[in-house]
Backbone as CSV, one residue per row, in Angstrom:
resi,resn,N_x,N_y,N_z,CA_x,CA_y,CA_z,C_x,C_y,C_z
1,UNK,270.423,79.295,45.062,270.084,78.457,46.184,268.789,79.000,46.791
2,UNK,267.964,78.464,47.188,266.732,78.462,47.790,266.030,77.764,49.148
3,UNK,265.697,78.894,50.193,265.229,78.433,51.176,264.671,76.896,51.600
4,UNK,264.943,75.853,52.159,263.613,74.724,51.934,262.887,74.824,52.487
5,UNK,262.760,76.144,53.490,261.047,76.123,53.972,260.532,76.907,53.430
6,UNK,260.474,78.097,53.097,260.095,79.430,52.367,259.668,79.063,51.115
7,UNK,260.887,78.679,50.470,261.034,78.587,48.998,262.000,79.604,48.136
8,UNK,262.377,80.650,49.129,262.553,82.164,48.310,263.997,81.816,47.833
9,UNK,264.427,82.635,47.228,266.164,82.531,47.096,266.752,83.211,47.719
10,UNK,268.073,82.663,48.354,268.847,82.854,49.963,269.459,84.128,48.814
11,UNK,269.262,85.459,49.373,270.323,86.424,49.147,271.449,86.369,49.725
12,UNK,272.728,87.131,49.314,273.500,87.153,49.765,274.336,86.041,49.650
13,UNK,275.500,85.910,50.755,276.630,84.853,51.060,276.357,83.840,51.821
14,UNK,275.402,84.119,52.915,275.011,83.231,54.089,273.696,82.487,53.830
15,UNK,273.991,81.020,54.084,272.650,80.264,54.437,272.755,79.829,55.924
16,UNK,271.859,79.132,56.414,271.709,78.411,57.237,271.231,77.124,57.578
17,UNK,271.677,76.457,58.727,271.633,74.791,58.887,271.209,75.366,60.141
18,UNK,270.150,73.429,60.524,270.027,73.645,61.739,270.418,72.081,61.940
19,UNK,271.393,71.605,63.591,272.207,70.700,63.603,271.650,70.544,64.990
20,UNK,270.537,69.276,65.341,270.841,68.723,66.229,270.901,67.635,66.428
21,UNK,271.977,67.695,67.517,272.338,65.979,68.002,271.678,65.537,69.276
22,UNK,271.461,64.067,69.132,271.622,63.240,70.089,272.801,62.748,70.772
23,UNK,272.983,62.690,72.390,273.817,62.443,72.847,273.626,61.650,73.565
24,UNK,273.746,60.244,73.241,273.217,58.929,74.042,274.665,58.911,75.045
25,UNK,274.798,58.546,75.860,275.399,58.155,76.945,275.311,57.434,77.942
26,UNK,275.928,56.189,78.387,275.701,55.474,79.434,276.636,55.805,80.466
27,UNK,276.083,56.281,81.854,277.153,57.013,82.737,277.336,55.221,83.754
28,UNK,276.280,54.131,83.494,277.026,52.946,84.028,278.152,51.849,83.370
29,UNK,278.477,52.742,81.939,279.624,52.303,81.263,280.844,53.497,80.731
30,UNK,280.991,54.121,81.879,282.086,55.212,81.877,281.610,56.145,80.461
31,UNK,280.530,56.527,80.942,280.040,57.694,79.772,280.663,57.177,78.049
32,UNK,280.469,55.906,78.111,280.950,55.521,76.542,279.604,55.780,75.519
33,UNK,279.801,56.634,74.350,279.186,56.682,72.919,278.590,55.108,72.940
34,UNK,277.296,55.108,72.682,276.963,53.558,72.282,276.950,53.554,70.606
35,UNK,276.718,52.242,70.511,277.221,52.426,68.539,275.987,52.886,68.161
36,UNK,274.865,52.953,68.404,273.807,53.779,67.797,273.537,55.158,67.509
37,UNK,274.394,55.778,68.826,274.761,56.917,68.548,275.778,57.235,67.564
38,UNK,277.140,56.373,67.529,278.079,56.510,66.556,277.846,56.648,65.093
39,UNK,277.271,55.801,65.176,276.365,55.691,63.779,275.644,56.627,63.545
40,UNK,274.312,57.097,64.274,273.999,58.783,64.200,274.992,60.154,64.056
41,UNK,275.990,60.003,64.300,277.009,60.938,64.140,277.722,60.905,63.059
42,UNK,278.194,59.417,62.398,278.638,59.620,61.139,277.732,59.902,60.195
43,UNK,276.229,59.243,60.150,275.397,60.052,59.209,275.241,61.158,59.084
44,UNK,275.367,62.357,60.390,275.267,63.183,60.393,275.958,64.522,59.880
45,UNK,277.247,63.484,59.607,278.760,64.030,59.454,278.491,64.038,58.052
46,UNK,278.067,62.919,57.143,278.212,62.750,55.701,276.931,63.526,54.985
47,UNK,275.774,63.591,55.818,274.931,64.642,55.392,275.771,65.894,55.007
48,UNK,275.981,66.292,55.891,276.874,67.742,55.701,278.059,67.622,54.720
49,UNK,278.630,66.918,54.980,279.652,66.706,54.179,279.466,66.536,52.284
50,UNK,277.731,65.650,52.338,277.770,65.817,50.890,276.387,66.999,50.613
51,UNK,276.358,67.981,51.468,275.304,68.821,51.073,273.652,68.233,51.382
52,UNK,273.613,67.477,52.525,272.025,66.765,52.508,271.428,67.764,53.304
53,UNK,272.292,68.804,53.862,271.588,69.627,55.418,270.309,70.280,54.477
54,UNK,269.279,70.711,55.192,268.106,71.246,54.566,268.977,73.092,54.803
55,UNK,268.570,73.946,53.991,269.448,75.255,53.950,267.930,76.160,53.800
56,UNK,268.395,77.250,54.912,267.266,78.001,55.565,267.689,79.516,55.278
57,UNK,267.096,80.642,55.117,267.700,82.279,54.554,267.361,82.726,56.180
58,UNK,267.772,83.807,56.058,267.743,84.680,57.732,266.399,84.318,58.368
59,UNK,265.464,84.854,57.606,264.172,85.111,58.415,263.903,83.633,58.619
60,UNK,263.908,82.920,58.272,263.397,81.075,58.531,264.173,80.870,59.512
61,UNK,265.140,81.351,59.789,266.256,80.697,60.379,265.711,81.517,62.215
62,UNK,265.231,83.068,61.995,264.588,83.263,62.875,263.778,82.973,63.339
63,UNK,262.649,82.808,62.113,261.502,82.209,62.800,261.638,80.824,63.934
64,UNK,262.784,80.081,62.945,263.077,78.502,63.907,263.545,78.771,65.348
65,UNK,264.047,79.673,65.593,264.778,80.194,66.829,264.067,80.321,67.711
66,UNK,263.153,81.305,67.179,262.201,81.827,67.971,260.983,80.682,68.655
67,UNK,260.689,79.727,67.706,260.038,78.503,67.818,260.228,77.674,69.027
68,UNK,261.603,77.724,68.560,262.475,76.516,69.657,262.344,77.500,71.262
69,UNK,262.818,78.468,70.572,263.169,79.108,72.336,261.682,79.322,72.713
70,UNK,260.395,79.562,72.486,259.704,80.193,72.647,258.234,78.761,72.966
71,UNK,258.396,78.043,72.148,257.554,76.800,71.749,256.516,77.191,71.219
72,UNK,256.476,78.532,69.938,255.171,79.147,69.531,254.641,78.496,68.111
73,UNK,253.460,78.445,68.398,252.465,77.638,67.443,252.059,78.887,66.217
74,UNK,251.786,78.033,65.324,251.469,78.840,63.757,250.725,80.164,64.335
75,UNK,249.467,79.752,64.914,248.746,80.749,65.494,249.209,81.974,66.350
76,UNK,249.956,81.538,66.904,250.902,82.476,67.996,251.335,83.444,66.933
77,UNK,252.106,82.535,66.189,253.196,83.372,65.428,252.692,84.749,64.424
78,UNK,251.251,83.999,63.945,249.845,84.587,63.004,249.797,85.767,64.229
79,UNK,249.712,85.851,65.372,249.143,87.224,66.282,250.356,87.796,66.182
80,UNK,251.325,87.388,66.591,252.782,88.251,66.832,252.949,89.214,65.915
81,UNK,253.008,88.308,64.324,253.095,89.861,63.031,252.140,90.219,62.742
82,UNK,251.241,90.225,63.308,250.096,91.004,63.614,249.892,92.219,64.577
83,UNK,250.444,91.976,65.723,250.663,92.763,66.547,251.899,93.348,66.456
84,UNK,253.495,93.150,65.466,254.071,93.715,64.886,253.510,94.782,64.132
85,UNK,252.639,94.545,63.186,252.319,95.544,62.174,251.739,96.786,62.598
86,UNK,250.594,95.950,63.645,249.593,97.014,64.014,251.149,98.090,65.012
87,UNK,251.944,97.734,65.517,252.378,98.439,66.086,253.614,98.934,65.118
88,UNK,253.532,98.921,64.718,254.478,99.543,63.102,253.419,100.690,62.521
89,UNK,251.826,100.478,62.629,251.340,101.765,62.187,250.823,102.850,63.165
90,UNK,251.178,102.576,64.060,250.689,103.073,65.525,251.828,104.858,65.157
């Protein structure tokens, strides 16, 4: 099995998914699921279910984390292990 962003092959036992939903809600119809959402949820369900999730190895899976929580751009990311390293030979 192999990363789909990397490319590398996932060592080990563990891959990773990343799962997000939309949560449409109308709070002027007693917080009811509208069917567009329903429908987004069962696709979402049968992705997984038949293996469509995209599958990510540790470090991708960090990098995405870090992305999301952080909102850091290629460039950012280009200084960070940069300024990792340099401080790895320090």
């Amino acid at each position: 099995m192999h990363c789909d962003r990397c490319g590398e092959e996932i060592k080990g036992t563990t891959y990773y998914t990343i799962r997000i939903y939309g949560n449409d809600i109308n709070p002027k119809n007693d917080y009811s699921v509208t069917t567009a959402t329903a429908i987004q949820n069962s696709n979402t369900n049968l992705m997984a279910l038949f293996n469509a999730e995209k599958q990510y190895c540790e470090d991708c899976k960090e990098d995405i984390e870090y992305y999301i929580d952080n909102r850091e751009t290629e460039e950012d990311k280009e200084l960070r292990e940069l300024s990792d390293f340099e401080n790895l030979s320090d």
